[in-house]
PDB file of the backbone (N, CA, C, O) and the ligand in Angstrom, with CONECT records:
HET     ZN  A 101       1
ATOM      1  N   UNK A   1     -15.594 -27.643   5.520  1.00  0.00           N
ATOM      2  CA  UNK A   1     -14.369 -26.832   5.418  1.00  0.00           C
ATOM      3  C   UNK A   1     -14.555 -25.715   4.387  1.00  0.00           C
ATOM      4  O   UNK A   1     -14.738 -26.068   3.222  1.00  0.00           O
ATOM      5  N   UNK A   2     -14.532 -24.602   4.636  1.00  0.00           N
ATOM      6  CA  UNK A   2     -14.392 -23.558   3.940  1.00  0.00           C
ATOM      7  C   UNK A   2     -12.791 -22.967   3.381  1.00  0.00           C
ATOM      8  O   UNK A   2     -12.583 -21.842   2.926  1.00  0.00           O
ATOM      9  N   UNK A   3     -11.997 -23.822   3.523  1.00  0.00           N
ATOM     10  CA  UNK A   3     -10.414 -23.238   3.161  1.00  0.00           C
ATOM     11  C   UNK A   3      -9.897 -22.238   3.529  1.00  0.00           C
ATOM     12  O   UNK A   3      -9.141 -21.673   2.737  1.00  0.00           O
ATOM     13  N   UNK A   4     -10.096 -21.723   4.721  1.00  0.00           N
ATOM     14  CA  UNK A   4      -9.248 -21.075   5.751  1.00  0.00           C
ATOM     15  C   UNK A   4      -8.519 -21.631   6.173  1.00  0.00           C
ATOM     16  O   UNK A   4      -8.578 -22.737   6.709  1.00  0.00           O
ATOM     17  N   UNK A   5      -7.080 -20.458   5.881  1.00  0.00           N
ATOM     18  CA  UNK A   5      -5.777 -21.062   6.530  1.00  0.00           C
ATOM     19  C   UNK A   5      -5.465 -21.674   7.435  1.00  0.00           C
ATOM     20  O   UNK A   5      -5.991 -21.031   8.343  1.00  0.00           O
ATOM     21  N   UNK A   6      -4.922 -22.568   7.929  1.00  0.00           N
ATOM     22  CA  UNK A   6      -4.932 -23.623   9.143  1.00  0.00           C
ATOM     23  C   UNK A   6      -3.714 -22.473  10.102  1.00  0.00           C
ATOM     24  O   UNK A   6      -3.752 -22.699  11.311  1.00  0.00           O
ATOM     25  N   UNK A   7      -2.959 -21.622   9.787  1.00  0.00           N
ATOM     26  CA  UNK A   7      -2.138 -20.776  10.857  1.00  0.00           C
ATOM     27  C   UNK A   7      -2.899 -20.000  11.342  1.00  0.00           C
ATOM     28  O   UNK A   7      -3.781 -19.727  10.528  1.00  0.00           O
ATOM     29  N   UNK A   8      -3.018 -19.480  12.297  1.00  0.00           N
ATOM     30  CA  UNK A   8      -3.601 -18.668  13.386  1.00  0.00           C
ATOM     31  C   UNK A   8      -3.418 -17.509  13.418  1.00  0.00           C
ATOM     32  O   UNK A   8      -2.438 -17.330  14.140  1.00  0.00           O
ATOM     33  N   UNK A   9      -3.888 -16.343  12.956  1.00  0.00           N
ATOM     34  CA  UNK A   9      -3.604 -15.257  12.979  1.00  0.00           C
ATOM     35  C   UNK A   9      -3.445 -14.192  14.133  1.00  0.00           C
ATOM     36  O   UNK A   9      -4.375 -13.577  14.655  1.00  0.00           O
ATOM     37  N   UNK A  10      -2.630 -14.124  14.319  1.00  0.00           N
ATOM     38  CA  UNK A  10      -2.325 -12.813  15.904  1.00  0.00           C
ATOM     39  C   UNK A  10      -3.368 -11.594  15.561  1.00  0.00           C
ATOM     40  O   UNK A  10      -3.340 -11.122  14.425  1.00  0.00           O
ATOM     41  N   UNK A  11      -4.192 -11.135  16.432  1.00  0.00           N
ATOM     42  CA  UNK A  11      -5.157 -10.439  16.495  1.00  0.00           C
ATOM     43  C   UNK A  11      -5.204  -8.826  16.978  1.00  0.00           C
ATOM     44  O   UNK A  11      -5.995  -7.884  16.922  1.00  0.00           O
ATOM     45  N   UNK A  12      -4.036  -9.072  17.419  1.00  0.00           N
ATOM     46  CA  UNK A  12      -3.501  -7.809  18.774  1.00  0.00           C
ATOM     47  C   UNK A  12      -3.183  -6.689  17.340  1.00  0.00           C
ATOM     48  O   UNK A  12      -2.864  -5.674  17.959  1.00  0.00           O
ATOM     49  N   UNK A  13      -3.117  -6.419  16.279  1.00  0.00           N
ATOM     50  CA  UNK A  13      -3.045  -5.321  15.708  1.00  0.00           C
ATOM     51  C   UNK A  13      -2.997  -5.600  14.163  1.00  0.00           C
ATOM     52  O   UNK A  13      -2.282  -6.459  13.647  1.00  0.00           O
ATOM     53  N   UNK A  14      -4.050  -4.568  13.339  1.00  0.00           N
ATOM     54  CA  UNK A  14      -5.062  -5.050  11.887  1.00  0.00           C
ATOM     55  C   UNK A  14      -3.897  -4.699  11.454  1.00  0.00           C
ATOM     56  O   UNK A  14      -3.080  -4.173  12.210  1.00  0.00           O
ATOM     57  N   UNK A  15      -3.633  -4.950  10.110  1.00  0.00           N
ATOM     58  CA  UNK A  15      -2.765  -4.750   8.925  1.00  0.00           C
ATOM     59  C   UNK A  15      -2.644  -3.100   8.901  1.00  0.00           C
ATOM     60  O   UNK A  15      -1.620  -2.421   8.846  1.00  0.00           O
ATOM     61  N   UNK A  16      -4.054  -2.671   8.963  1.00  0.00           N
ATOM     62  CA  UNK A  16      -3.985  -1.060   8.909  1.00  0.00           C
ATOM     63  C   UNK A  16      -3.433  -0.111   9.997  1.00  0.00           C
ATOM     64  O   UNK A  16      -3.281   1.101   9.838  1.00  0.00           O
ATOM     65  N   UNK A  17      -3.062  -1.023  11.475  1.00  0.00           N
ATOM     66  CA  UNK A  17      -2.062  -0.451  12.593  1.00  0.00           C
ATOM     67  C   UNK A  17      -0.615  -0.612  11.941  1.00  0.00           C
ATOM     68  O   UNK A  17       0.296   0.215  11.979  1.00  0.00           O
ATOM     69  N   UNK A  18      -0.614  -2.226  11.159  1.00  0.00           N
ATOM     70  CA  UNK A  18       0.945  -2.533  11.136  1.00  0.00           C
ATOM     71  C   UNK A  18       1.127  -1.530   9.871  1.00  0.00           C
ATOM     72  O   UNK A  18       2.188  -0.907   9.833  1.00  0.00           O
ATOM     73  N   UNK A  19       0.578  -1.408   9.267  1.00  0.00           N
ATOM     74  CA  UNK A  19       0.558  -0.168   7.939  1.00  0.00           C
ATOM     75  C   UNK A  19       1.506   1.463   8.212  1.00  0.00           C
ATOM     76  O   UNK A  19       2.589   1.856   7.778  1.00  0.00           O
ATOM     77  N   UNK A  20       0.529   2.055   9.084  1.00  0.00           N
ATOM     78  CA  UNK A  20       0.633   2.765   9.941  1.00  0.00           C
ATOM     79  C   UNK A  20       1.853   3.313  10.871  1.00  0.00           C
ATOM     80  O   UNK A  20       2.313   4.437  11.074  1.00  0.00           O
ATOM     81  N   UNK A  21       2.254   1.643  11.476  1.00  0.00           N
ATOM     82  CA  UNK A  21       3.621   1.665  11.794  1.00  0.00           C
ATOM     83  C   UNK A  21       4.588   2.142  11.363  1.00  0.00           C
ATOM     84  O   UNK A  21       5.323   2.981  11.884  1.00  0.00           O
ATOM     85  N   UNK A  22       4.686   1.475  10.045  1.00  0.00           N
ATOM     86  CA  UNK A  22       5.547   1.465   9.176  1.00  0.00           C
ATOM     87  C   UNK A  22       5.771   2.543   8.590  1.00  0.00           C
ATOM     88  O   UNK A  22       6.946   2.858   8.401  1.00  0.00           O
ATOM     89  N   UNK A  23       4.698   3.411   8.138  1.00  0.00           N
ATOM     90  CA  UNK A  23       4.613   4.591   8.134  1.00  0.00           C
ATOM     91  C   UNK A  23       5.040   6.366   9.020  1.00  0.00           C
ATOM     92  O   UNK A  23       5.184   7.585   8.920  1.00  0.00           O
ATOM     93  N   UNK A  24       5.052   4.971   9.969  1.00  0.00           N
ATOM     94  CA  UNK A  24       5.653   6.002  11.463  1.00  0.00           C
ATOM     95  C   UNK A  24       4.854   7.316  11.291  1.00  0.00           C
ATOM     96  O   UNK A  24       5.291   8.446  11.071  1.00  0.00           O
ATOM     97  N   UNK A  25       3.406   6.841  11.465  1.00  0.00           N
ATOM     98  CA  UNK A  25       2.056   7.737  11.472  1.00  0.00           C
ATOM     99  C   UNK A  25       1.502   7.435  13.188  1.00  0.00           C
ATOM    100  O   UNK A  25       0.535   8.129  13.504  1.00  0.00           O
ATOM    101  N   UNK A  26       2.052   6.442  14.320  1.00  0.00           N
ATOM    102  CA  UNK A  26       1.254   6.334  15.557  1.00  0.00           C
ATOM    103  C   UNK A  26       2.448   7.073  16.119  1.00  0.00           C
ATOM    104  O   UNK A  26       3.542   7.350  15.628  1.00  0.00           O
ATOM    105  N   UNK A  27       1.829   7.339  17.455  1.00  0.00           N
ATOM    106  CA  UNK A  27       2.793   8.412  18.599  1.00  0.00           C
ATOM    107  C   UNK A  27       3.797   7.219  19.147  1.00  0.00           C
ATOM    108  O   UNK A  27       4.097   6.198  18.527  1.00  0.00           O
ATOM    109  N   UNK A  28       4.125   7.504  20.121  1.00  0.00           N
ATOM    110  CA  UNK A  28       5.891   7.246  20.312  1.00  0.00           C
ATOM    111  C   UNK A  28       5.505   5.910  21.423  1.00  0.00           C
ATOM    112  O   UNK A  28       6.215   4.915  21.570  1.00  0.00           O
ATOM    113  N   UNK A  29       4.090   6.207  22.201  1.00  0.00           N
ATOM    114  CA  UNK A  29       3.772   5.444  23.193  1.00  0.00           C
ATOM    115  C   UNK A  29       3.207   3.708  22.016  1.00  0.00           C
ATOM    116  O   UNK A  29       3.612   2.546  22.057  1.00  0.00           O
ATOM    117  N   UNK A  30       2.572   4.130  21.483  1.00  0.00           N
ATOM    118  CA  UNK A  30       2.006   2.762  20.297  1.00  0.00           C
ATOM    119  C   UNK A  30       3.384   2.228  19.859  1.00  0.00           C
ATOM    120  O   UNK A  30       3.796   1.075  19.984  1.00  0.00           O
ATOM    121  N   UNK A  31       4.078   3.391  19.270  1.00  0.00           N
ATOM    122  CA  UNK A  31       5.143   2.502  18.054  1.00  0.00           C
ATOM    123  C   UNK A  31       5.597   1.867  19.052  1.00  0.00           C
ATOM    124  O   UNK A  31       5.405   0.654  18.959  1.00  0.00           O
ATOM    125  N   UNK A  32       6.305   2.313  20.293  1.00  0.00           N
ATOM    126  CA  UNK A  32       7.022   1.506  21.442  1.00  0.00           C
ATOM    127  C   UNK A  32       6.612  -0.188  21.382  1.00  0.00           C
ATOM    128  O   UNK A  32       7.198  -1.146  20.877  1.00  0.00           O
ATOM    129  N   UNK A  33       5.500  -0.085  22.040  1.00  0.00           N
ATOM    130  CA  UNK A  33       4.306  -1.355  21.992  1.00  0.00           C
ATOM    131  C   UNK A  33       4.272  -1.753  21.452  1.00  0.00           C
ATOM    132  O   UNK A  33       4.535  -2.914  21.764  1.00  0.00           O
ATOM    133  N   UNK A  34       3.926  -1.555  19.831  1.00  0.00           N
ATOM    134  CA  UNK A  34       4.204  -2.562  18.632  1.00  0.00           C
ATOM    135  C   UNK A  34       5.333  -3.287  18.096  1.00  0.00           C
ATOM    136  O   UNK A  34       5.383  -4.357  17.489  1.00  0.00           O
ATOM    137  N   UNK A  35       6.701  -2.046  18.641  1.00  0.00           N
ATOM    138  CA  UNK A  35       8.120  -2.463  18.585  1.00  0.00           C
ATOM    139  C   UNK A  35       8.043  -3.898  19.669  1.00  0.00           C
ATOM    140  O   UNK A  35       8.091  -4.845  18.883  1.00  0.00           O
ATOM    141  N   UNK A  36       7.981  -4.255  20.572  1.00  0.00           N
ATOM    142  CA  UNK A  36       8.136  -5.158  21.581  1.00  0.00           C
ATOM    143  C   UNK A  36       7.547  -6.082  20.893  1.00  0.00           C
ATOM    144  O   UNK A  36       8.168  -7.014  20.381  1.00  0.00           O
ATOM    145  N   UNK A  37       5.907  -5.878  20.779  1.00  0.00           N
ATOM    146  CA  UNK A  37       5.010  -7.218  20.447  1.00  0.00           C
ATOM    147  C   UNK A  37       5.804  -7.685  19.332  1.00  0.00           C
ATOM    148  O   UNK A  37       6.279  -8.810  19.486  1.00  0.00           O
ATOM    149  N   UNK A  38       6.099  -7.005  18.089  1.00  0.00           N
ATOM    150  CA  UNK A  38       6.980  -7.739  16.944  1.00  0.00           C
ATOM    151  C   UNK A  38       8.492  -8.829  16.997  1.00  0.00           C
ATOM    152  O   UNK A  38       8.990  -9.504  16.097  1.00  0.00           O
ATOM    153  N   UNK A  39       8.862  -8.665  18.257  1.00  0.00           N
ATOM    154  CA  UNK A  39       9.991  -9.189  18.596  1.00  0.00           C
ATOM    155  C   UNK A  39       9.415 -10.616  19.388  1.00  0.00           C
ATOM    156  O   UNK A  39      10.067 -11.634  19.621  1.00  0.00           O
ATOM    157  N   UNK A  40       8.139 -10.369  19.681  1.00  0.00           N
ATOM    158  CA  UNK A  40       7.479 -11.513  20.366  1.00  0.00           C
ATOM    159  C   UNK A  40       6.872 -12.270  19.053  1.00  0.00           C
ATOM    160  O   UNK A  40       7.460 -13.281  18.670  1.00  0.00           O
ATOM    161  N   UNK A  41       6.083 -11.962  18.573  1.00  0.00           N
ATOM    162  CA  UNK A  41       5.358 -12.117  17.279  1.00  0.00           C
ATOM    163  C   UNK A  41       5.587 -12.071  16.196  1.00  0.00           C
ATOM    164  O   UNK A  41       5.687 -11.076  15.479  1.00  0.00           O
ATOM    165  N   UNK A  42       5.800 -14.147  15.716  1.00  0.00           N
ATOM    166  CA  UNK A  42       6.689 -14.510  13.976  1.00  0.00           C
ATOM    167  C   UNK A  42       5.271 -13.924  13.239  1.00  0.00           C
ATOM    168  O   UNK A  42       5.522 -13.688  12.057  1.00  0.00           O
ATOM    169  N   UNK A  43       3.668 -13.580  13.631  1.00  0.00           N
ATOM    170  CA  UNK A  43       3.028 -13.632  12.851  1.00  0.00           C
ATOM    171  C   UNK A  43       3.149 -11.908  11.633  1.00  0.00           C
ATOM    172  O   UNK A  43       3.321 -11.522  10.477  1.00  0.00           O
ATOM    173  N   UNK A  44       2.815 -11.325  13.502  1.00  0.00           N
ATOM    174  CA  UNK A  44       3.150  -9.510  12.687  1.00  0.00           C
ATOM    175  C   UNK A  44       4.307  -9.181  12.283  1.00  0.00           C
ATOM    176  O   UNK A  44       4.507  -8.103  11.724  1.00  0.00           O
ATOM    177  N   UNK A  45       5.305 -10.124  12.521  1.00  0.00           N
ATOM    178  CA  UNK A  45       6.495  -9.440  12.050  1.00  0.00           C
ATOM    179  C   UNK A  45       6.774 -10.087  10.363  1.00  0.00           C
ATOM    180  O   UNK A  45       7.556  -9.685   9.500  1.00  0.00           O
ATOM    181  N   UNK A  46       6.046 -10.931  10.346  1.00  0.00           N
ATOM    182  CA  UNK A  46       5.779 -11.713   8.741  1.00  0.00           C
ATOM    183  C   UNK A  46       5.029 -10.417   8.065  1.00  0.00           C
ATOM    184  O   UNK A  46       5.495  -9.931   7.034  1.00  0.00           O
ATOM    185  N   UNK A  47       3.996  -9.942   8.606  1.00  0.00           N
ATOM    186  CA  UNK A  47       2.799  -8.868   8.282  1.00  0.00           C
ATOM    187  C   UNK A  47       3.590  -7.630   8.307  1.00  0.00           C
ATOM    188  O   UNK A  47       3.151  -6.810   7.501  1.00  0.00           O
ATOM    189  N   UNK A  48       4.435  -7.298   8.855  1.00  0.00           N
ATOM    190  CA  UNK A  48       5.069  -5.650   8.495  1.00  0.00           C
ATOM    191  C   UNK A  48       5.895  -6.216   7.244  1.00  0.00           C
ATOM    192  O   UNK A  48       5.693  -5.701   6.145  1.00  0.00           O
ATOM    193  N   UNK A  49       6.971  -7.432   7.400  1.00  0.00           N
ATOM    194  CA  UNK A  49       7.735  -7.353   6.361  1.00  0.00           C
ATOM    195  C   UNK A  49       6.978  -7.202   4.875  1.00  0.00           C
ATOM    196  O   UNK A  49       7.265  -6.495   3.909  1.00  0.00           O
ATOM    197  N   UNK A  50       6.057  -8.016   5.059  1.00  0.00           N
ATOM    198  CA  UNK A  50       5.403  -7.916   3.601  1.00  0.00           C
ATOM    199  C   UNK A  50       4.579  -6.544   2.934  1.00  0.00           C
ATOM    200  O   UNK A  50       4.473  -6.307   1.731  1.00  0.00           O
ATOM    201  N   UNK A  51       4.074  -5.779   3.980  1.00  0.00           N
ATOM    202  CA  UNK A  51       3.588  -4.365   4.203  1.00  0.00           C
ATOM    203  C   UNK A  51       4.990  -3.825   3.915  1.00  0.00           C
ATOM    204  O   UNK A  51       4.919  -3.386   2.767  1.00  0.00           O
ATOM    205  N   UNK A  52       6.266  -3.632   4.396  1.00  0.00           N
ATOM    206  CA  UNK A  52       7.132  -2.521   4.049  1.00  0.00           C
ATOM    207  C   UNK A  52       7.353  -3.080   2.322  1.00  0.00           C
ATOM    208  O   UNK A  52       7.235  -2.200   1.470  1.00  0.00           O
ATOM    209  N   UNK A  53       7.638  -4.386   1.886  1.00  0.00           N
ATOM    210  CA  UNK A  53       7.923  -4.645   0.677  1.00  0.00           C
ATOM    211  C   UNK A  53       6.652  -3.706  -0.353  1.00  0.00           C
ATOM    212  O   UNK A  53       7.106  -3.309  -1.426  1.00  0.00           O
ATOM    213  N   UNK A  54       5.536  -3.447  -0.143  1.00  0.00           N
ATOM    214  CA  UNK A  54       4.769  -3.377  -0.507  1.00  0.00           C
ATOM    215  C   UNK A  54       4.611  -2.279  -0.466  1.00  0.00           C
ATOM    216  O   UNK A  54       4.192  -1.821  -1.529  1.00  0.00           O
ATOM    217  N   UNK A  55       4.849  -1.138   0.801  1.00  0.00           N
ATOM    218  CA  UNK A  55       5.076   0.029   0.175  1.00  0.00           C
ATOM    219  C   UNK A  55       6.077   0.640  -0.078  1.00  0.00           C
ATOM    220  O   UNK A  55       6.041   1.835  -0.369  1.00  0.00           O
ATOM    221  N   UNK A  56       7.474  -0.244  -0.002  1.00  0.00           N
ATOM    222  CA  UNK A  56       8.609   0.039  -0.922  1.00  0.00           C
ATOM    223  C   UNK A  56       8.586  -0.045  -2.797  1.00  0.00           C
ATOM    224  O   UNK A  56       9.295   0.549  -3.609  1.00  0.00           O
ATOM    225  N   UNK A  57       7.298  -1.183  -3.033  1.00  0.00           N
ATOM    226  CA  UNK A  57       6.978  -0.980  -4.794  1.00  0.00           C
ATOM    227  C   UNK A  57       6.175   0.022  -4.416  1.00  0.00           C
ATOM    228  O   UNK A  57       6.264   0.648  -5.472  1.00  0.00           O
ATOM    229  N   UNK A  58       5.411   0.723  -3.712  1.00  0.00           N
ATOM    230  CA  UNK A  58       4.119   1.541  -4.140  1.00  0.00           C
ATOM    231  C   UNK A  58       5.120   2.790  -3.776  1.00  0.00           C
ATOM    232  O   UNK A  58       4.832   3.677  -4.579  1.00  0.00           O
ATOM    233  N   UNK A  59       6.143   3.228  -2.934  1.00  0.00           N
ATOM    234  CA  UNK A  59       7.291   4.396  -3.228  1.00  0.00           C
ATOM    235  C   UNK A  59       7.894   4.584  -4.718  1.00  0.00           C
ATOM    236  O   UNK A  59       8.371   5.511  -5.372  1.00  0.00           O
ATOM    237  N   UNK A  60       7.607   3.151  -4.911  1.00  0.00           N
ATOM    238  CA  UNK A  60       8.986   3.209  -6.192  1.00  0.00           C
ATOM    239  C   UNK A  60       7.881   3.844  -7.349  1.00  0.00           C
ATOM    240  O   UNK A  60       8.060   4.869  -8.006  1.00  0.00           O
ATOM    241  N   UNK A  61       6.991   3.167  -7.389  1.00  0.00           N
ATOM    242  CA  UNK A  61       6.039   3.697  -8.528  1.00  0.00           C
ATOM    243  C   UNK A  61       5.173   4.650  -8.673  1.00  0.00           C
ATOM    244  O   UNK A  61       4.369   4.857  -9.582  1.00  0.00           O
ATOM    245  N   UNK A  62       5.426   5.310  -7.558  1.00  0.00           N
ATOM    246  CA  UNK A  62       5.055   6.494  -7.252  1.00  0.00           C
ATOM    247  C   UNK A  62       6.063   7.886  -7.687  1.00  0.00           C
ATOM    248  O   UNK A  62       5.613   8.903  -8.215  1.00  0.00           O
ATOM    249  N   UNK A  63       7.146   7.715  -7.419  1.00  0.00           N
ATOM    250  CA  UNK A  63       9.010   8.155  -7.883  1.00  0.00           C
ATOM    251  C   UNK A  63       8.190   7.920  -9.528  1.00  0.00           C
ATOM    252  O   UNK A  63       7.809   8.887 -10.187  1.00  0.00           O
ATOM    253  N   UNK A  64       8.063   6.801  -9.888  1.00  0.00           N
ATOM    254  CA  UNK A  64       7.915   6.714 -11.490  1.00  0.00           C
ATOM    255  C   UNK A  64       7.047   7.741 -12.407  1.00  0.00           C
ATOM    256  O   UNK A  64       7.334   8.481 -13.347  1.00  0.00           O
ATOM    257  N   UNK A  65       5.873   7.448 -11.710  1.00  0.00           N
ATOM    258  CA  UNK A  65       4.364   8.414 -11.795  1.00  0.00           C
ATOM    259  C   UNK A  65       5.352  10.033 -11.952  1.00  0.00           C
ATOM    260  O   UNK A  65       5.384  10.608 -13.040  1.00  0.00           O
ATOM    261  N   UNK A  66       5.880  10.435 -11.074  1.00  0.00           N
ATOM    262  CA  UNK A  66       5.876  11.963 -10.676  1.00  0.00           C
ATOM    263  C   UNK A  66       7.150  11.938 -11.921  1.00  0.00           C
ATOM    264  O   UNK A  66       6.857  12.633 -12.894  1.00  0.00           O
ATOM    265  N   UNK A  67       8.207  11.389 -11.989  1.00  0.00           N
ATOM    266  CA  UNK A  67       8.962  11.458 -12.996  1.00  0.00           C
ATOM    267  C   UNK A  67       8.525  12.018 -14.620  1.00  0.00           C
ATOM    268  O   UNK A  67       9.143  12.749 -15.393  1.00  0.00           O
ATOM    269  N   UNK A  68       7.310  11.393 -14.736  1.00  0.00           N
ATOM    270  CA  UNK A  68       6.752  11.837 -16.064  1.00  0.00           C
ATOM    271  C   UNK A  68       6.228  12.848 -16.218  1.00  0.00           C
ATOM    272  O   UNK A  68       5.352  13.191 -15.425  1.00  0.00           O
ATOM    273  N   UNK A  69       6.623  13.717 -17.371  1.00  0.00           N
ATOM    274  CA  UNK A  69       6.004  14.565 -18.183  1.00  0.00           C
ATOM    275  C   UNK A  69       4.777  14.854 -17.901  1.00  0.00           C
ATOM    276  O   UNK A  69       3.871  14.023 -17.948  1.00  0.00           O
ATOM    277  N   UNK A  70       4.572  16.525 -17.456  1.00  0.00           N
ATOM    278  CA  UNK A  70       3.038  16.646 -16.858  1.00  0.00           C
ATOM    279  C   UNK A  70       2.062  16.614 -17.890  1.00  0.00           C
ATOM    280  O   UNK A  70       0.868  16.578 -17.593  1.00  0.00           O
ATOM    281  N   UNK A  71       2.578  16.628 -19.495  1.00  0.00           N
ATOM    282  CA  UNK A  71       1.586  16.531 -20.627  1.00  0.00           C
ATOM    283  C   UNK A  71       0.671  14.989 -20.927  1.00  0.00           C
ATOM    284  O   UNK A  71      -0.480  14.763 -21.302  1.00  0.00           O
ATOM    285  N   UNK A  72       1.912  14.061 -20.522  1.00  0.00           N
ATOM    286  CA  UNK A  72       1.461  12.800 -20.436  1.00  0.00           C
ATOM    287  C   UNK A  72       0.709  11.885 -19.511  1.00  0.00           C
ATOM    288  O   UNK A  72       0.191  10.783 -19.691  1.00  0.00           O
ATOM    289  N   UNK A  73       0.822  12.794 -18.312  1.00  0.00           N
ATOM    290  CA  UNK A  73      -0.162  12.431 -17.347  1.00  0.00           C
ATOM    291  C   UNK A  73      -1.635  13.205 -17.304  1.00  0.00           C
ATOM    292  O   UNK A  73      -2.649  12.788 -16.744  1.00  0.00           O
ATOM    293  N   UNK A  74      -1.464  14.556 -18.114  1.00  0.00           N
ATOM    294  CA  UNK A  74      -2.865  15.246 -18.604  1.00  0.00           C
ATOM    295  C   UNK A  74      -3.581  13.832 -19.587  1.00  0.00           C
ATOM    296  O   UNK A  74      -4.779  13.549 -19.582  1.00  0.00           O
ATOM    297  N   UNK A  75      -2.740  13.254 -20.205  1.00  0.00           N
ATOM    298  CA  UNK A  75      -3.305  12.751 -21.163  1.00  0.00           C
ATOM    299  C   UNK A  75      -4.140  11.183 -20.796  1.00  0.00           C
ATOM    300  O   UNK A  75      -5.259  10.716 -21.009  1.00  0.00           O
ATOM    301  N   UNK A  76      -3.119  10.816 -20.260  1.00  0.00           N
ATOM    302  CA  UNK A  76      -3.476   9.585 -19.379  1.00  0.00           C
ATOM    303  C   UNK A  76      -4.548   9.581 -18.681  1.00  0.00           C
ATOM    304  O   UNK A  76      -5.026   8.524 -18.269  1.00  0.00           O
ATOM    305  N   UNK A  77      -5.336  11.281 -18.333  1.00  0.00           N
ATOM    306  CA  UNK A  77      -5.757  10.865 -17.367  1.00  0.00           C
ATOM    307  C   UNK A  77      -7.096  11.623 -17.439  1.00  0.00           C
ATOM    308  O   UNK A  77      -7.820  11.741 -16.451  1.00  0.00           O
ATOM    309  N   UNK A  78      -7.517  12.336 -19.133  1.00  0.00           N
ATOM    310  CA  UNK A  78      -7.816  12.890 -19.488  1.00  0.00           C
ATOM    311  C   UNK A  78      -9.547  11.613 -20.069  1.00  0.00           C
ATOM    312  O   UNK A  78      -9.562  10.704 -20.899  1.00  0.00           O
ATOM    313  N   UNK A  79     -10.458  12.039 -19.368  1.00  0.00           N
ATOM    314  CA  UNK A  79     -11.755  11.025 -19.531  1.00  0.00           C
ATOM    315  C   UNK A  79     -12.489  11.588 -20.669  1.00  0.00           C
ATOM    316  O   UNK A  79     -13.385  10.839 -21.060  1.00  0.00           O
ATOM    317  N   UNK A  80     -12.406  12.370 -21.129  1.00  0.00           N
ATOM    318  CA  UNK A  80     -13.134  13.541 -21.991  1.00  0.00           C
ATOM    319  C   UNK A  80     -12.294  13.513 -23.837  1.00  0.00           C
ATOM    320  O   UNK A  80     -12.290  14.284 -24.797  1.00  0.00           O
ATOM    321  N   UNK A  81     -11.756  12.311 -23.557  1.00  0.00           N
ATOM    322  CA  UNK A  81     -10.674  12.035 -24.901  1.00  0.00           C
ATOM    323  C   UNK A  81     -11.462  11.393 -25.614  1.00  0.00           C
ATOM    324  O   UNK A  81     -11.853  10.308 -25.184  1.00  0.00           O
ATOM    325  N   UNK A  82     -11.983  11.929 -27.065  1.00  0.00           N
ATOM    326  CA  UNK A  82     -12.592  11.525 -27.715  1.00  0.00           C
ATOM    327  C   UNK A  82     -11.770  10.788 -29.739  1.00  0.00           C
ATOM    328  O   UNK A  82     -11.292  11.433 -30.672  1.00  0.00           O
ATOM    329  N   UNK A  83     -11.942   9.668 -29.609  1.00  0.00           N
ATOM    330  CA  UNK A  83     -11.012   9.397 -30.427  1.00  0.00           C
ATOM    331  C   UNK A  83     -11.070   9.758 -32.052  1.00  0.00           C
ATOM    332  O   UNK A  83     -11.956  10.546 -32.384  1.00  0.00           O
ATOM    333  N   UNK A  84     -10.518   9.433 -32.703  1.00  0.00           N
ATOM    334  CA  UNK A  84     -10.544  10.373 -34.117  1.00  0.00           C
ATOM    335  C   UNK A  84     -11.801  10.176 -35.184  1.00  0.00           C
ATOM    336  O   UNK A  84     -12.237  11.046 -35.938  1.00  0.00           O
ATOM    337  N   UNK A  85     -12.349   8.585 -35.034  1.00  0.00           N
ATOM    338  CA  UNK A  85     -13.385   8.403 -35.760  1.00  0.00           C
ATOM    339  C   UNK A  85     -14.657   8.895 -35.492  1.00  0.00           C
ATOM    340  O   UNK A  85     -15.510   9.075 -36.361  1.00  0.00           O
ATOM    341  N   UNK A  86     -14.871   9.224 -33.733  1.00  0.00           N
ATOM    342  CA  UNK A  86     -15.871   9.945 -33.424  1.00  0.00           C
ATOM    343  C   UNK A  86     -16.048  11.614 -33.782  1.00  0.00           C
ATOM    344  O   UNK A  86     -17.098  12.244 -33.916  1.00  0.00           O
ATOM    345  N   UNK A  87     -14.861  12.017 -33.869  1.00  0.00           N
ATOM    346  CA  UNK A  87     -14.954  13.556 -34.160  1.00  0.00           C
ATOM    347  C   UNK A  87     -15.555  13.191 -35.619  1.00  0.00           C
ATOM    348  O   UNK A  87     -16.640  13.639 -35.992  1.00  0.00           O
ATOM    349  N   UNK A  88     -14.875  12.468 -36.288  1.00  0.00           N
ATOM    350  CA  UNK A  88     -15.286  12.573 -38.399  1.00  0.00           C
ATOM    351  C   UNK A  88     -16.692  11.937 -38.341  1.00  0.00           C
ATOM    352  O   UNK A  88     -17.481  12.219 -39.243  1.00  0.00           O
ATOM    353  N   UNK A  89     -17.069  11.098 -37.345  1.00  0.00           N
ATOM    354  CA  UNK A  89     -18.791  11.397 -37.434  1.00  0.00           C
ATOM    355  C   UNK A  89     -19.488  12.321 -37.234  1.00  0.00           C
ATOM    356  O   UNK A  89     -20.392  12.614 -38.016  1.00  0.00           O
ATOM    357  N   UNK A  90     -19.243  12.975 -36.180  1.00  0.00           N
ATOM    358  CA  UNK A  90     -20.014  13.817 -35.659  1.00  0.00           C
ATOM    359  C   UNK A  90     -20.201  15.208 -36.881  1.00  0.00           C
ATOM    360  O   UNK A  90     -20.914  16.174 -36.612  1.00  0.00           O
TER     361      UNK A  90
HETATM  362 ZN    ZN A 101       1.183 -10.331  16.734  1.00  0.00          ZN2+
END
């Protein structure tokens, strides 16, 4: 036994279709199709809910990110920051 989950995973579409979905990034003929299979399927419809939760925190903290001060995100993000004891060596 290698400890793989004993539930069965529905195969008919990767995390990165149900992603996608959700995103309302596929054409009108897919989303259709995926709309149906989800009403058939407790597995993908477990798999979008947890995908929309997921990029409902990655919206939110994204809203957070852009909120801040563009000095503080120079700084944050700034690799070339050399700290104070290295300048008084040098
Ligand atoms: Zn499915």
């Amino acid at each position: 036994m290698t400890g793989v989950p004993l539930e069965i995973r529905c195969r008919r579409y990767s995390d990165d279709d149900l992603e996608l979905y959700l995103m309302v990034r596929l054409n009108a003929e897919i989303t259709r199709e995926i709309d149906e299979h989800l009403l058939l399927c407790g597995t993908c419809r477990r798999t979008v809910e947890e995908l929309d939760d997921f990029l409902r925190l990655l919206r939110i903290s994204l809203a957070e990110v852009a909120e801040l001060p563009p000095e503080q995100l120079r700084r944050e993000g700034d690799v070339s920051f050399t700290p104070d004891w290295r300048v008084r060596e040098a």
